[in-house]
N, C-alpha and C positions, 0 to 999 in steps of 0.2 A: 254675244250669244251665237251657237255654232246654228247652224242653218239644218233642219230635218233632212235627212236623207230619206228620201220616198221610193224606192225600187218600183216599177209600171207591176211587180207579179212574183209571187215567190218563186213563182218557174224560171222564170228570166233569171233570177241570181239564182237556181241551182243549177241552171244550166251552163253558166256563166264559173261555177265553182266546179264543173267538170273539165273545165277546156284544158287543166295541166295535165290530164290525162296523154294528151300529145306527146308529151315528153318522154316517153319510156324511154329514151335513151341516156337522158341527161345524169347527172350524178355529180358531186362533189371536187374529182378528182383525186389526188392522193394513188398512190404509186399500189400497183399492184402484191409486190412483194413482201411480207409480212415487216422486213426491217427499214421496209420503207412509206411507211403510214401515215397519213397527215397526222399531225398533232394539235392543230388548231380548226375551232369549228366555229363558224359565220351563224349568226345566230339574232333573231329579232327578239327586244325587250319591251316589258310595257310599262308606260310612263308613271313614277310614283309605287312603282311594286318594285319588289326583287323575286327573282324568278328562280328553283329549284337550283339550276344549273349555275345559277351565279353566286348561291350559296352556299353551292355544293365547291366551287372553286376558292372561294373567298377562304374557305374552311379547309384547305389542300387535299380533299377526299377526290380529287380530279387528278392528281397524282403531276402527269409530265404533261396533261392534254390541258392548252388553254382555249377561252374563250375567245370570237371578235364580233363585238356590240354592231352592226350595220345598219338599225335604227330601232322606232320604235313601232307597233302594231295595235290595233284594238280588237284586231278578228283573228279569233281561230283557224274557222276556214281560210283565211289569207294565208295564214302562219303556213299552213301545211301546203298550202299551193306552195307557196316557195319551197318548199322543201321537196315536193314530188319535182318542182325546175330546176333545181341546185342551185336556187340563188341565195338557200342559206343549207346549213347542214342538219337542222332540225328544226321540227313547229311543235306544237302545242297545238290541241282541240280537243272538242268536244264529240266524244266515238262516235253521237251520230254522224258528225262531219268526215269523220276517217271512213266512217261507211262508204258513205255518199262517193265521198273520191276515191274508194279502193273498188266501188262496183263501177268507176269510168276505166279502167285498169290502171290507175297510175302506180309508178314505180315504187311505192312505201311500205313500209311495217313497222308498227306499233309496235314499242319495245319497252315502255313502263309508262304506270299511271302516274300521274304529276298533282293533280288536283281530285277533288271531290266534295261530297255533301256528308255532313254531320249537323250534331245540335248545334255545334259553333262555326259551323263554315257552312252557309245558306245563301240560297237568293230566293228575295221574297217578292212580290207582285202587290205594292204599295197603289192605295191610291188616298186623296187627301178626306182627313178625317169626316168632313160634313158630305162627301159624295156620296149620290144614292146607289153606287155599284156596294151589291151586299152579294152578290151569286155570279156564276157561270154563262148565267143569261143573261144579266145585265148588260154583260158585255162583246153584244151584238150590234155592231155597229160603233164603237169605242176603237181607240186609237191607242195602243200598247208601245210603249218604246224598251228597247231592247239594245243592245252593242251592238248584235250584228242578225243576220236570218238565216237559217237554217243548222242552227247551232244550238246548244243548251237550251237556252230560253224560247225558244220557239215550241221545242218541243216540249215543255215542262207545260207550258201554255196552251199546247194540245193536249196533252196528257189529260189536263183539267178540264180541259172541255170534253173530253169525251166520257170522263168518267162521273161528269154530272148530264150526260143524257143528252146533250147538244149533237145533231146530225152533222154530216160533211156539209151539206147548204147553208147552214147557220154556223159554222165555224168556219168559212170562207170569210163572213158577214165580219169578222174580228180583224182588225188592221194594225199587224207586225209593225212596226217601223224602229229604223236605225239613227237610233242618238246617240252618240259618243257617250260614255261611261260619267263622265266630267259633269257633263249638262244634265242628267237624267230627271235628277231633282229638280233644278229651277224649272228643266218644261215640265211638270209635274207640278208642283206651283204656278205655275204662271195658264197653268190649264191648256197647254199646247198639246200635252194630253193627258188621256182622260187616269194613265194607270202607267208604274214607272218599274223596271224589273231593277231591282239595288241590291246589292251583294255586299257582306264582309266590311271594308272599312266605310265605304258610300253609304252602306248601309245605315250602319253603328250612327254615322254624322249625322243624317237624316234625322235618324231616331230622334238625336240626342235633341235637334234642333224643336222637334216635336210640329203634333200639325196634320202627321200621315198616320195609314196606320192598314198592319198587310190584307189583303184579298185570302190568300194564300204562298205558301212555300214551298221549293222542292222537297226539303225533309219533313212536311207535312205529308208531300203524295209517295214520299219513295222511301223516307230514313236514310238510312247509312248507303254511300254507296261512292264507288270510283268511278266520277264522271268521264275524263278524261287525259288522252297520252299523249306521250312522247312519239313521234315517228321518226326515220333515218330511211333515207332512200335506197332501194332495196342497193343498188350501184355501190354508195356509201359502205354498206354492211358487208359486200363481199369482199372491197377492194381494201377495207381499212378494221378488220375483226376484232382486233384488239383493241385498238383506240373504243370502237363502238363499246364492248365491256368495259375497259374504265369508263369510262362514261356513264353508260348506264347504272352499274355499280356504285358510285360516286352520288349518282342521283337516290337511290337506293338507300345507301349511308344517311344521305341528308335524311333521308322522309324519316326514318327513324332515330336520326339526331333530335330536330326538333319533338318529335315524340317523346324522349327522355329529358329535353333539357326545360330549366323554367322558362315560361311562356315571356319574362321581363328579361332573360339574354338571348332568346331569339328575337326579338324585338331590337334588342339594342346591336346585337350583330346586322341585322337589314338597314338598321341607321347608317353606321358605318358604312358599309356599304354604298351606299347613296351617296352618300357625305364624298367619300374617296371617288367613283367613278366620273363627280364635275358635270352631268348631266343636266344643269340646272333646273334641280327639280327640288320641291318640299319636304322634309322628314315628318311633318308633323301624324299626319295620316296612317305612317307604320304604327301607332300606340294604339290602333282598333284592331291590330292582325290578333287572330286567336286560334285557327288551324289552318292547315293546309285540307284536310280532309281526306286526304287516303284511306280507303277501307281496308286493304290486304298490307298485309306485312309486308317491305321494301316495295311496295308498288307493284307486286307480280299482278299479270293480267289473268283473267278467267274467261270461258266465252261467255259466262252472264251479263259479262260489262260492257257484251257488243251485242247479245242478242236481245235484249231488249228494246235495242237503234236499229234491230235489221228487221222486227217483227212493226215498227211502227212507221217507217220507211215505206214496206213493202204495202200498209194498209194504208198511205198517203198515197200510193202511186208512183214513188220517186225512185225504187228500185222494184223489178219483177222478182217474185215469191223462188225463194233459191239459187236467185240470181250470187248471196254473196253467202260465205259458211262463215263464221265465228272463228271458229280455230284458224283459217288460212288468213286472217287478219296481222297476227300476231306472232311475238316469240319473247319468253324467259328466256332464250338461251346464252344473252349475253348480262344476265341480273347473276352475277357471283356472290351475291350476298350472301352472309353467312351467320354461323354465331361468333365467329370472332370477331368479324366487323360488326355486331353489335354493342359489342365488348368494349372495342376501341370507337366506335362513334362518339361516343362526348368527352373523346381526347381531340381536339381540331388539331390538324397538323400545320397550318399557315403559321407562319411567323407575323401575317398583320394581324393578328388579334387573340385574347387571351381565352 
């Protein structure tokens, strides 16, 4: 049983999630001159999923650009630290987190959405079926496990609290904490604590095992929405433009592949997957995938999908009122997407799979 990670303060880890701000300088590498572009991107994975870009490769919608696995992650804000240090080429988070790191100045830009919430792609706020948390207040003084802090889940769990009347005093009173994705359940069971945040496959198992049953959900408080992006270090996108468009594009294709194909061959293409990369890890857990959740067609970004994280930031304290604008977050300008690439998205171009 993995051991609670207890942070002394959620100051201390956001302040702690600013430090790559240092880095302006840093970037990828990859040759200035347009015919001379990296083609290969350093890239963190997470254990037991297949991640957009691995699917988007798998599927040859990546074209000449490949990928290199350099391990695995459970934190978004991790993901994107490395990415604003060039110790990979691209993260994944959640836009509050892009916020947070884009008002330390680091060197990033959000270039598509990856993930998000629908009816079938949730994370719910579980707690075990005879507990007497039934409300917002109950869970004052309760202990919430969560992946990571100051990410998704923190904020969904603010969101909730503020919107059933609970003050900043009594929502301090609420104790974030970081369990690995894996464990969330048994400390949830085993009453390590009191309320378990479970997403998607974890979810599904959960359910299935029976026992729990949710507080609340993010598609409860919010519906349909694109959680969170892609970034590439501002360095990255100057030095290597093309590469960044297949790329992004690629990624694009996927989100609308899956959208068109049956839910039992994307499923069984992430098997594959798995199966092929020797990761030694489980297939069983892909048969709960049911969306990715993207709200916008190929993943383009909106400033709704940051200003939401910059108005509840700015009323936490964690960034000052104007400090960051929505639109300078971000860019479509390397999503080529199109309708022909619609057209051809459920032709996979790979030769590993049919």
């Amino acid at each position: 049983m993995s051991t609670l990670i207890t942070p002394s303060s959620r100051r201390q880890f956001l302040t702690l999630l600013g430090l790559s701000a240092v880095a302006v300088s840093c970037g990828s590498g990859g040759g200035g001159v347009a015919n001379d572009q990296t083609k290969t991107l350093r890239y963190q994975g997470w254990a037991g999923a297949v991640i957009l870009p691995e699917l988007a490769e798998d599927l040859g919608f990546l074209e000449d650009v490949k990928l290199k696995w350099v391990g695995n992650t459970i934190s978004g804000p991790q993901d994107i630290q490395s990415a604003a240090t060039g110790q990979v080429d691209f993260g994944g988070a959640f836009n509050g987190a892009v916020v947070k790191l884009a008002a330390r100045k680091a060197p990033i830009t959000a270039v598509i959405s990856y993930y998000g919430v629908d009816k079938a792609a949730y994370n719910g706020f579980y707690v075990p079926k005879d507990s007497p948390i039934r409300s917002a207040r109950d869970l004052i003084g309760k202990k919430v496990g969560m992946n990571t802090l100051g990410a998704h889940s923190e904020a969904m769990l603010d969101i909730y609290l503020q919107r059933h009347g609970l003050s900043q005093a009594d929502i301090k009173k609420v104790e974030p904490l970081v369990v690995p994705p894996v464990n969330t359940e048994q400390s949830l069971r085993q009453k390590q604590i009191q309320v378990g945040v479970l997403g998607d496959i974890l979810r599904d198992k959960a359910l299935q095992t029976g026992g729990i049953r949710p507080l609340f959900t993010d598609y409860q408080l919010l519906g349909d929405f694109s959680a969170g992006t892609y970034v590439l270090n501002d360095r990255f996108l100057k030095e290597n433009p093309g590469t960044a468009r297949t790329f992004v594009t690629g990624i694009a294709r996927v989100i609308e592949w899956a959208r068109a194909t049956p839910r039992d061959e994307v499923i069984a293409r992430q098997v594959e997957i798995v199966k092929k990369r020797g990761r030694n890890e489980g297939t069983a857990p892909l048969k709960y995938w049911k969306s990715f959740g993207v709200a916008e067609t190929a993943g383009r970004i909106t400033d709704k999908e940051f200003q939401l994280w910059i108005d509840w930031l700015a009323e936490r304290g964690d960034i000052e009122k104007g400090q960051v604008k929505a639109s300078d977050l971000y860019t479509n300008e390397f999503n080529a997407y199109s309708r022909k690439d619609k057209q051809s998205a459920a032709k996979p171009t790979s030769k590993s799979g049919s």
